[in-house]
C-alpha positions as CSV (number, residue, x, y, z in Angstrom):
1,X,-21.9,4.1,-18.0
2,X,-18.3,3.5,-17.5
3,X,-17.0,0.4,-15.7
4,X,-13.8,0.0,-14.1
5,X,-11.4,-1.6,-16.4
6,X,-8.0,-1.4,-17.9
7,X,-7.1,2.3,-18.3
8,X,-9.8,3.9,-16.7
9,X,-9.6,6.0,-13.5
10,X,-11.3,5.4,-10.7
11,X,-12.3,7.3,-7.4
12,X,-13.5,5.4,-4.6
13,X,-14.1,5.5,-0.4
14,X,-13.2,2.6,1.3
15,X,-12.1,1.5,4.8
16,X,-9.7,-1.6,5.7
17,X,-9.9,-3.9,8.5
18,X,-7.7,-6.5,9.3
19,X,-9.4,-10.2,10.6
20,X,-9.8,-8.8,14.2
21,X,-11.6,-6.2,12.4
22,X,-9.2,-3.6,13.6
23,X,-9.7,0.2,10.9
24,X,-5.9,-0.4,9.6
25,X,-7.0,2.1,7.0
26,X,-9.6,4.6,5.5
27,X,-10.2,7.4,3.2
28,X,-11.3,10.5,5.0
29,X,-12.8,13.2,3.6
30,X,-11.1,12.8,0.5
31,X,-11.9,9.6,-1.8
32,X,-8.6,7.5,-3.2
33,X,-8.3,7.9,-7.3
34,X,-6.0,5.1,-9.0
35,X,-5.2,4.2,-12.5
36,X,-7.0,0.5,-13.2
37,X,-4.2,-2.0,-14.6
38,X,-1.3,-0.2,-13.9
39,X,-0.1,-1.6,-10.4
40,X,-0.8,1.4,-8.3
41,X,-2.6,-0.4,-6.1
42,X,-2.5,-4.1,-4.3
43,X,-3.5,-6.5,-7.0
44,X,-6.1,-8.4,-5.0
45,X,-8.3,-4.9,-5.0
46,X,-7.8,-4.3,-8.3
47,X,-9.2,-7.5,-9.3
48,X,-12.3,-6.9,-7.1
49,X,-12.4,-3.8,-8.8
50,X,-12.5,-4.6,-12.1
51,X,-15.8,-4.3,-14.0
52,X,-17.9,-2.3,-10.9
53,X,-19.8,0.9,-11.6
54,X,-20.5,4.5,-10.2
55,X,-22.6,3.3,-6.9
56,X,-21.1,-0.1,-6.5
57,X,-20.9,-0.7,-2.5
58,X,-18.6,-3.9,-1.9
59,X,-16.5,-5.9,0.6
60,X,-13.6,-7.6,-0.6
61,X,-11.4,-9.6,1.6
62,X,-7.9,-10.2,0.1
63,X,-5.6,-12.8,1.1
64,X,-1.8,-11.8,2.0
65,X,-0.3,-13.2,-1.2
66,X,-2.9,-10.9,-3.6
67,X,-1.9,-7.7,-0.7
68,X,1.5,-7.2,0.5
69,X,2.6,-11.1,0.2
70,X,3.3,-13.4,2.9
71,X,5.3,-13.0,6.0
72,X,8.8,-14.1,5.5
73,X,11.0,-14.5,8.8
74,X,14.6,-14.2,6.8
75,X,13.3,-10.4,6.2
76,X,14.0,-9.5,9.8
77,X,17.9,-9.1,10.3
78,X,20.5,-8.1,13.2
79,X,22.0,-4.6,12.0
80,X,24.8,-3.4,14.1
81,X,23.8,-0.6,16.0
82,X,26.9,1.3,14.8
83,X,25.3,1.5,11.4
84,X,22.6,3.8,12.9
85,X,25.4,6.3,13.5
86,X,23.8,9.6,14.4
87,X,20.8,8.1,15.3
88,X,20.6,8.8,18.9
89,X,17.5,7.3,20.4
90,X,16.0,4.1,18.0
91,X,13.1,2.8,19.2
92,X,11.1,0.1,18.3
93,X,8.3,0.9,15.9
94,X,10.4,3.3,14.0
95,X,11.4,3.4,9.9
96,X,14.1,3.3,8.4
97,X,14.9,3.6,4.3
98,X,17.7,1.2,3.2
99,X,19.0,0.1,0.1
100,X,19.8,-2.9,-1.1
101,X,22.9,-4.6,-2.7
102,X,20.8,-3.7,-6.3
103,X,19.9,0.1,-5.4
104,X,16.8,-0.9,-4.6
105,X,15.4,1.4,-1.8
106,X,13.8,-0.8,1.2
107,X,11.2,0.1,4.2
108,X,12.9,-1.6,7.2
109,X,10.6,-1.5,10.6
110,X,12.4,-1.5,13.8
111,X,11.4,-4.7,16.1
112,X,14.0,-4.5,18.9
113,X,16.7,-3.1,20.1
114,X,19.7,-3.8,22.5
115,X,23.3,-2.2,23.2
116,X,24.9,-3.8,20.1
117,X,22.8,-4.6,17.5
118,X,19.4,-3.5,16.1
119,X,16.8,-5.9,14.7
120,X,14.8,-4.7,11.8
121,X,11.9,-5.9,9.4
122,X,12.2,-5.3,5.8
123,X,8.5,-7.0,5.8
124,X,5.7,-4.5,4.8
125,X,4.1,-4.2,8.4
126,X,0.9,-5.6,6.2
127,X,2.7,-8.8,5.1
128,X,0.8,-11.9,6.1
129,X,-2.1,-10.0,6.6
130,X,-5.5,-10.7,5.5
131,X,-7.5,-7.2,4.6
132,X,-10.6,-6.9,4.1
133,X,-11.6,-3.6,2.2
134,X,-15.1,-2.0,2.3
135,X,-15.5,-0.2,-0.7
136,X,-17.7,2.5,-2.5
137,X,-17.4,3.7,-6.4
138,X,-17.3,7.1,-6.6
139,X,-16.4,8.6,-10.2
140,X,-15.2,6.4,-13.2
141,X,-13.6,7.7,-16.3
142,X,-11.1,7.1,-18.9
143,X,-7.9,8.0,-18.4
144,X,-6.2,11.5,-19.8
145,X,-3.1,10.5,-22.6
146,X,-1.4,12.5,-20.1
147,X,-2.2,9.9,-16.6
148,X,-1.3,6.8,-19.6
149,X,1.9,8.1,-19.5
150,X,2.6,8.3,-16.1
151,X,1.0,5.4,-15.3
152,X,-1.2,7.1,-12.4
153,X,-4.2,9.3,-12.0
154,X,-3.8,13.0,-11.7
155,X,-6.2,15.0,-9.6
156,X,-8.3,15.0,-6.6
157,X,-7.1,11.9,-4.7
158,X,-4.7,11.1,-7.4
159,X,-0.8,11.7,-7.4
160,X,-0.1,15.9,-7.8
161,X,3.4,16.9,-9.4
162,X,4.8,19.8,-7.7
C-alpha cells in the first residue's frame, strides 16, 4: 500500500474550520489531488500528510505560521483612490491584483474606503489564522514523469491544462 510521501499524489476530502469553528472551506463533490513535497499546498498540511494511507480519517490543526503566516499590520496600506481609475464603485471586501516593485503579482483585499484614498490588505485573508483541517485519504499513487515536471498533479481534482 502506498503512503503519502515525497512524489506521490494524493486525493483527499477534507473540510476547514477556523477556531470559532466557522466551514472557511471544503471539497464538495469532488476530492482535492496535490503533488506531496512540492509546495502546492500550505506546509503545515502537508506535514500532517505525510506518511497516511488510503482510509486515513484525521484532524489537523495548523498554526498561522505553518498556513498562510502571521498577520502583519505594515501589509495594509493607504492607495490613493485615483489609482483605481476606472473603477467606479470599490467596496470593501473586494480584490484587487497588484504588482510589486519586483513583478511580483499581489492579492490586495479591500478594508475601507473614503473620498480620497483606499485602504487595502496585501495579507492573505487567512493570515494569522489558525485552521484546523478535517481530512480523509482518498487515492494515493506515485506520481506520472509527466506531474514531476510540473510540479503538480494532473487529473481529477488536480490542475487541468487547457
Amino acid at each position: 500500500m502506498t503512503v503519502i510521501a515525497q512524489d506521490t499524489v494524493a486525493t483527499f476530502h477534507y473540510t476547514l474550520t477556523n477556531e470559532q469553528g466557522e466551514v472557511l472551506d471544503k471539497s464538495n463533490t469532488e476530492p482535492l489531488a496535490y503533488l506531496h513535497g512540492h509546495g502546492n499546498i500550505i506546509p503545515g498540511l502537508e506535514a500532517e500528510l505525510l506518511g497516511k494511507k488510503v482510509g486515513d480519517k484525521f484532524t489537523a490543526t495548523i498554526a498561522p505560521e505553518d498556513a498562510y503566516g502571521e498577520y502583519m499590520a505594515e501589509a495594509v496600506q493607504e492607495v490613493p483612490r485615483v489609482n483605481f481609475q476606472g473603477v467606479d464603485n470599490i467596496q470593501v471586501g473586494m480584490q484587487f491584483q497588484t504588482q510589486t516593485e519586483d513583478g511580483h503579482v499581489m492579492l490586495v483585499t479591500v478594508k475601507d474606503v473614503t473620498d480620497d484614498v483606499v485602504i487595502v490588505d496585501a495579507n492573505h485573508p487567512l493570515a494569522g489564522v489558525t485552521l484546523t483541517f478535517d481530512v480523509e485519504i482518498m487515492d494515493v499513487r506515485p506520481a506520472t514523469d509527466e506531474e514531476l515536471a510540473h510540479g503538480h498533479a494532473h487529473g481529477a481534482g488536480g490542475h487541468h491544462h487547457h
